[in-house]
C-alpha positions as CSV (number, residue, x, y, z in Angstrom):
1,X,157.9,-93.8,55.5
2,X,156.9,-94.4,51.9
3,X,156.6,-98.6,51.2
4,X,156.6,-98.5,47.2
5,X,155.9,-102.6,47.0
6,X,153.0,-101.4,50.0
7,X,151.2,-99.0,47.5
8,X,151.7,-101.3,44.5
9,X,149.9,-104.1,45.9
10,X,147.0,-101.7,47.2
11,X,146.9,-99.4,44.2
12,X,146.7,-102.7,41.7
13,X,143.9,-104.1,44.1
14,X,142.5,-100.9,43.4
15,X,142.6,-101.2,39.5
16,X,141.9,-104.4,39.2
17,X,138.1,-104.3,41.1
18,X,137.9,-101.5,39.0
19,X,138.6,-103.3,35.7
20,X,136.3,-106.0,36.5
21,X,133.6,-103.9,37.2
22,X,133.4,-101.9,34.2
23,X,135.2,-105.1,31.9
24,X,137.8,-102.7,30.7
25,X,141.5,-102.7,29.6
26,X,143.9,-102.5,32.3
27,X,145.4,-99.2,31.1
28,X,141.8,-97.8,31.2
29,X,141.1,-99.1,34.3
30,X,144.4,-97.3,35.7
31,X,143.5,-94.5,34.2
32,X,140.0,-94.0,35.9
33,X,141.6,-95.0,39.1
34,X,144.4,-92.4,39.2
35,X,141.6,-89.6,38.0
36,X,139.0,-90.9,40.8
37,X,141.9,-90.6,43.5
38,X,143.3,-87.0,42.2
39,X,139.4,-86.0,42.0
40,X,138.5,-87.4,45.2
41,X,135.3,-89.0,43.5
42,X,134.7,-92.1,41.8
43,X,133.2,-91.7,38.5
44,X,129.8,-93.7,38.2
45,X,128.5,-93.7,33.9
46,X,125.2,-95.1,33.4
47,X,125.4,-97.3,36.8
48,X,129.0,-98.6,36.5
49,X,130.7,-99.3,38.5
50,X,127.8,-100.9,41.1
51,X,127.0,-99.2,44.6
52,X,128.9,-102.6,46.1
53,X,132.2,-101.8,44.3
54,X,131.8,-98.5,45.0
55,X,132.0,-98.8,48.7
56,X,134.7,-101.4,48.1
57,X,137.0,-98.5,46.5
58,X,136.1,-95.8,49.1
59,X,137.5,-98.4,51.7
60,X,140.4,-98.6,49.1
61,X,141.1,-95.2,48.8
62,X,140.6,-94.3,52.4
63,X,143.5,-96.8,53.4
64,X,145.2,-95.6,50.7
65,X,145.5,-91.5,52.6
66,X,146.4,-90.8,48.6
67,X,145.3,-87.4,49.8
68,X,149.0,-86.8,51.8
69,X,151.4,-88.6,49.3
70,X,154.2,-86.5,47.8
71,X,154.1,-85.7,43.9
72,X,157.4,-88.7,43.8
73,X,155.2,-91.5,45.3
74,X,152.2,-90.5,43.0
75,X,154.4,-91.0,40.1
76,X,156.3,-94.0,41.3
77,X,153.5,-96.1,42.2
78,X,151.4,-95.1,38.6
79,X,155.1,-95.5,36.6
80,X,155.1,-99.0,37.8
81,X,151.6,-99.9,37.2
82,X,151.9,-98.3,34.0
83,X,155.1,-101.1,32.8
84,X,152.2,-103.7,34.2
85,X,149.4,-102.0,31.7
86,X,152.0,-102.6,28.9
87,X,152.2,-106.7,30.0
88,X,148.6,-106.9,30.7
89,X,147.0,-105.3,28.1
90,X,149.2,-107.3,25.6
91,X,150.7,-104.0,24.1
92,X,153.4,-103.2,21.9
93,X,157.3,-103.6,22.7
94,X,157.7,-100.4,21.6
95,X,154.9,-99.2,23.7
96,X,157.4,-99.9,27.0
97,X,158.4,-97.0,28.9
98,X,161.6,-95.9,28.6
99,X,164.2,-96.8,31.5
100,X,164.8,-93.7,33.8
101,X,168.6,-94.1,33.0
102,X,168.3,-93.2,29.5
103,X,166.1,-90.1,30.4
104,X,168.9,-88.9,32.6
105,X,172.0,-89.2,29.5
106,X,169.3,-87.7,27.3
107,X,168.5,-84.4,30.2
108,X,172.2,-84.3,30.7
109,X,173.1,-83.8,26.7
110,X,169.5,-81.4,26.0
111,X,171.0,-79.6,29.2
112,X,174.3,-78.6,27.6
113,X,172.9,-77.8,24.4
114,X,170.0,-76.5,24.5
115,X,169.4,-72.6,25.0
116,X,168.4,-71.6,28.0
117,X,165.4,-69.8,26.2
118,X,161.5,-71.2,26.2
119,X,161.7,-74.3,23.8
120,X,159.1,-76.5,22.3
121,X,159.8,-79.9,22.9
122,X,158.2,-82.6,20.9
123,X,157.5,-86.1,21.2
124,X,156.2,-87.8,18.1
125,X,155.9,-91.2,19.9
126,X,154.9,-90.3,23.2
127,X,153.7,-93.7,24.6
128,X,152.6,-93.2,28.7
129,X,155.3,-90.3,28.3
130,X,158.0,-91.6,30.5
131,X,161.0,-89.8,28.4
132,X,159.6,-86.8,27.6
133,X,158.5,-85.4,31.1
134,X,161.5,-87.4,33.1
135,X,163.8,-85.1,31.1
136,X,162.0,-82.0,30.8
137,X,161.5,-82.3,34.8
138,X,165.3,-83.1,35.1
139,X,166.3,-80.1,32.9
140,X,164.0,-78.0,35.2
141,X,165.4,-79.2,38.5
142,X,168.6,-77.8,36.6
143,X,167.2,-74.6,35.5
144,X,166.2,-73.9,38.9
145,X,162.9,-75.2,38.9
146,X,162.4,-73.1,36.1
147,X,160.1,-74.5,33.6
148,X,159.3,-72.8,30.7
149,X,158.8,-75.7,27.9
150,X,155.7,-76.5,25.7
151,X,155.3,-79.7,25.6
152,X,153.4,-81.6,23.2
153,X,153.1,-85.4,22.4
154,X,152.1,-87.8,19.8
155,X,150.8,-91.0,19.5
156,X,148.5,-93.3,17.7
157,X,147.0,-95.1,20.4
158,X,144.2,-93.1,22.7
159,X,145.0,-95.6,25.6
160,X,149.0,-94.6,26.0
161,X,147.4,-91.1,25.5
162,X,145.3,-91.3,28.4
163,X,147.9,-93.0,30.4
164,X,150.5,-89.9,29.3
165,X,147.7,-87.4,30.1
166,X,147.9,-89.1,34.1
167,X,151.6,-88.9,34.2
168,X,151.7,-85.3,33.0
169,X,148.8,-84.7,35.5
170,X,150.7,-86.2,38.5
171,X,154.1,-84.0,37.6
172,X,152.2,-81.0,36.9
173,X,153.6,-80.6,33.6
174,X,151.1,-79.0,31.2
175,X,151.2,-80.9,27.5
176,X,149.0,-80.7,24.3
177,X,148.3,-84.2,23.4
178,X,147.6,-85.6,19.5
179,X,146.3,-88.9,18.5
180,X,147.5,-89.6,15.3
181,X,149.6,-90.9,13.1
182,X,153.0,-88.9,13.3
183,X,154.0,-89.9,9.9
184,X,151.3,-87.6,8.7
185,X,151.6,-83.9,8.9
186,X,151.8,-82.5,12.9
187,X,149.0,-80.8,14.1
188,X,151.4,-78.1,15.9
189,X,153.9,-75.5,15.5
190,X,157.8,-76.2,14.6
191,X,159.4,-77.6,17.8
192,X,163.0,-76.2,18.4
193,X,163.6,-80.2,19.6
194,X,162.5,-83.4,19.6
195,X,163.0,-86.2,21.8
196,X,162.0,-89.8,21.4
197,X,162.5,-93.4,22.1
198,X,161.6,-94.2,18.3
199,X,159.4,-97.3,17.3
200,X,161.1,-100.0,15.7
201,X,159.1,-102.2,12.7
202,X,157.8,-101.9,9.9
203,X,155.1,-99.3,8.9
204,X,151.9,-100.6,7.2
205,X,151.0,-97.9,5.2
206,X,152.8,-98.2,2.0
207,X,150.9,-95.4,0.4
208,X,152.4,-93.0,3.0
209,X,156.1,-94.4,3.1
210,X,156.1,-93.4,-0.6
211,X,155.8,-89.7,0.5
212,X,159.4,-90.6,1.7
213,X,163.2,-90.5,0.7
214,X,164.1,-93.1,3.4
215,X,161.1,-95.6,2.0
216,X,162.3,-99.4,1.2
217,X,163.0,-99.9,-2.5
218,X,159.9,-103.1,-2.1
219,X,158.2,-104.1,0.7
220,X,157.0,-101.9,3.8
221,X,159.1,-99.4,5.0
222,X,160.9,-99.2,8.1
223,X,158.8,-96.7,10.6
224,X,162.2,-95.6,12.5
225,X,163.4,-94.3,9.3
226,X,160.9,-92.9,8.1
227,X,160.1,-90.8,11.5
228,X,163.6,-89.4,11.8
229,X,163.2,-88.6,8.7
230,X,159.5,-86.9,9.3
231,X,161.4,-85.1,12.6
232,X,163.9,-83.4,10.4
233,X,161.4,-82.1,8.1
234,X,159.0,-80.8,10.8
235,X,161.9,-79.2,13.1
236,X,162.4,-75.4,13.3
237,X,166.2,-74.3,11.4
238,X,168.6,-75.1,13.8
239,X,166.5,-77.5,15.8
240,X,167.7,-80.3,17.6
241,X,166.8,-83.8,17.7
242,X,167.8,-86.0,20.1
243,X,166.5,-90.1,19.3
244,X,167.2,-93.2,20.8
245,X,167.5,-95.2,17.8
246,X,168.9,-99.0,17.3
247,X,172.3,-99.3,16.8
248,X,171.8,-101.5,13.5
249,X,170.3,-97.7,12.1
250,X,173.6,-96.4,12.5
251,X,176.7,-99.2,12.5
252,X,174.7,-102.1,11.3
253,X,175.4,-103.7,7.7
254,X,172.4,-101.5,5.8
255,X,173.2,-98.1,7.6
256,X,175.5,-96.4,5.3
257,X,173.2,-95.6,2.3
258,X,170.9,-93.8,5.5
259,X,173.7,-92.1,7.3
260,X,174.8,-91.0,3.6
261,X,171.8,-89.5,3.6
262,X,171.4,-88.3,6.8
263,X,174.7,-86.8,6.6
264,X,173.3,-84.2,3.7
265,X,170.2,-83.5,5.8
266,X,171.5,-82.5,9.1
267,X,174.7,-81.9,11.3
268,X,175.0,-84.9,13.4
269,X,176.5,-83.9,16.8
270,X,176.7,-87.0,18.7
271,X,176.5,-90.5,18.8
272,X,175.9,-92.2,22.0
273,X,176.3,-95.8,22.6
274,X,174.5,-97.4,25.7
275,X,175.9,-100.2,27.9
276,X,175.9,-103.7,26.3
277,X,174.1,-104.7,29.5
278,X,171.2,-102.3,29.2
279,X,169.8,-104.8,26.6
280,X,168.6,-108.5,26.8
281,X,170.7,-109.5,23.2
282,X,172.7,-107.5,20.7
283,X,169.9,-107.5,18.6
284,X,168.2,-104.9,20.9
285,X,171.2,-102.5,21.2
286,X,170.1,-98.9,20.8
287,X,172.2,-95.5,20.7
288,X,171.4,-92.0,21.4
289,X,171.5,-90.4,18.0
290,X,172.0,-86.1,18.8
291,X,171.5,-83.9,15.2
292,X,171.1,-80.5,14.0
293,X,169.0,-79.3,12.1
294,X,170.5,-77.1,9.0
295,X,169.4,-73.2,9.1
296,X,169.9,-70.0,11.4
297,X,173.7,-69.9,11.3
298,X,173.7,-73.9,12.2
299,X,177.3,-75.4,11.3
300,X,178.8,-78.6,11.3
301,X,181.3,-79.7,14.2
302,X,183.6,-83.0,15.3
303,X,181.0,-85.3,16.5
304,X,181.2,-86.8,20.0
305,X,181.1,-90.4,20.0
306,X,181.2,-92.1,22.9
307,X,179.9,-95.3,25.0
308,X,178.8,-95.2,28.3
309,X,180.3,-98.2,30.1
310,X,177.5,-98.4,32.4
311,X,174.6,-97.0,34.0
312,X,174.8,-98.3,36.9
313,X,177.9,-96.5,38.2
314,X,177.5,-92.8,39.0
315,X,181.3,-92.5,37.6
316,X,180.2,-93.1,34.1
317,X,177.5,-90.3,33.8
318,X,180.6,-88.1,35.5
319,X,182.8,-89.4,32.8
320,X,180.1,-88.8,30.0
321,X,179.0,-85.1,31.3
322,X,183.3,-84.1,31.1
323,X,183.4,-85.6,27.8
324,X,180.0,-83.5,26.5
325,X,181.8,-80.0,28.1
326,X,185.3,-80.8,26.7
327,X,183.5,-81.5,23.5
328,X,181.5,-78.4,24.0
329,X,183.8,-75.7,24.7
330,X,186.0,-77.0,21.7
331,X,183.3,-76.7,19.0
332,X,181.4,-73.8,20.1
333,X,183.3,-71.3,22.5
């Protein structure tokens, strides 16, 4: 019987001896932990860790039996030391994984509209990749376990990379992994969709933003703008995107000069909004935000919109999943 608080406590023992030792980040430390245990060896560079904490995390790793858990309790037990690297570490908001609920709406929308031919899925802000693989695992389980989706991820920060890298590892998902800046030109092929839990702030580079249409008139740009914006330009003709996006991008009192221009630049499909509760204050409302891009016989449709009255009733993902296939079969069949 799996004890998830059980293998929390010993896996964060675990990390933390670790940390100490070699006076690392907690993300790194996580990261070297969950490689030793999948390798069976722990890593010594240039006498670190000591022979002392060395036998500590055999001991460790021996009570552990990591050896026999399941591919679900591997992932459960890093997923939740992953939210604690995020608090410890001192990291970004944005840098939070991305609740499992949302991944679920999202796998439940790509699964409807989404050919069922190989697809190259794109995250430009990856983070520890908590969206990306829960849905492209999810959209599996409904393709019979078939997977056949490239996956590739992007990020400017090497220590979410590392910690995406582990998850992918753990769910035997294969992904190409970039570090860089994705409001610079992508270092891979035109995905046929993207998917992301977009960054909210303000982008620093002014130089860049300039490159843009969705750029501020003075003053640094906003980054969620600008990388919808870079995801429409980088998508294949008829590509999908499908964004969580804050809900003052698209109702708020500035949105309609960047819907107006949204609206010239691609077919939007759906628009999504989340339960109230899902969010500590208004300010932090988001929305799904579903689009088209133009090209390859693309058209443009009614657009669903909807709000989910919560997520924590199985009756409201029912609800949503009749609306998507009513709204389905009227535009497209």
């Amino acid at each position: 019987m799996e004890n998830i608080e059980k293998d929390f406590n010993q896996l964060l023992q675990a990390v933390t001896i670790l940390q100490t030792a070699l006076n690392v980040s907690f993300s790194e430390a996580l990261t070297e932990t969950f490689d030793n245990l999948e390798t069976n060896r722990i890593k010594v560079d240039l006498g670190a860790p000591d022979q002392a904490t060395v036998t500590k995390l055999s001991q460790l790793y021996q009570a552990l039996d990591y050896d026999h858990w399941r591919m679900g309790r591997k992932v459960k037990g890093f997923t939740l030391l992953s939210l604690k690297a995020v608090n410890e570490d001192g990291l970004d908001a944005n840098q939070m994984p991305t609740p499992p609920a949302i991944a679920t709406v999202m796998a439940l929308i790509m699964n409807v509209l989404l050919p069922k031919t190989p697809q190259t899925i794109v995250d430009p802000a990856i983070g520890t990749g908590n969206l990306l693989f829960s849905v492209v695992s999810q959209l599996a389980t409904a393709n019979h376990s078939k997977n056949e989706f490239k996956l590739v991820g992007i990020d400017n920060d090497e220590k979410m990379l590392n910690l995406a890298d582990v998850a992918a590892h753990l769910q035997q998902l294969p992904v190409e992994l970039y570090c860089q800046d994705a409001l610079t030109p992508w270092m891979t092929d035109a995905p046929a969709a993207v998917v992301s839990d977009l960054p909210i702030g303000y982008y620093p580079i002014d130089e860049n933003a300039a490159n843009f249409a969705t750029k501020a008139s003075k003053g640094h740009s906003l980054a969620h703008y600008l990388l919808t914006e870079q995801i429409i330009k980088n998508l294949q003709p008829a590509g999908w995107g499908f964004l969580l996006v804050p809900k003052d991008m698209i109702t708020g009192r500035n949105s309609q000069d960047f819907m107006s221009w949204l609206s010239k630049k691609i077919f939007i499909k759906a628009l999504i909004e989340l339960p109230d509760d899902l969010f500590k204050n208004k300010f932090n409302q988001k929305e799904i935000l579903v689009f088209q891009n133009h090209g390859n016989n693309a058209r443009s449709s009614e657009v669903l919109l909807t709000k989910i009255a919560s997520l924590k009733n199985e009756n409201a993902i029912i609800k949503l999943n009749v609306e998507l296939h009513e709204w389905y079969t009227k535009n497209y069949r």
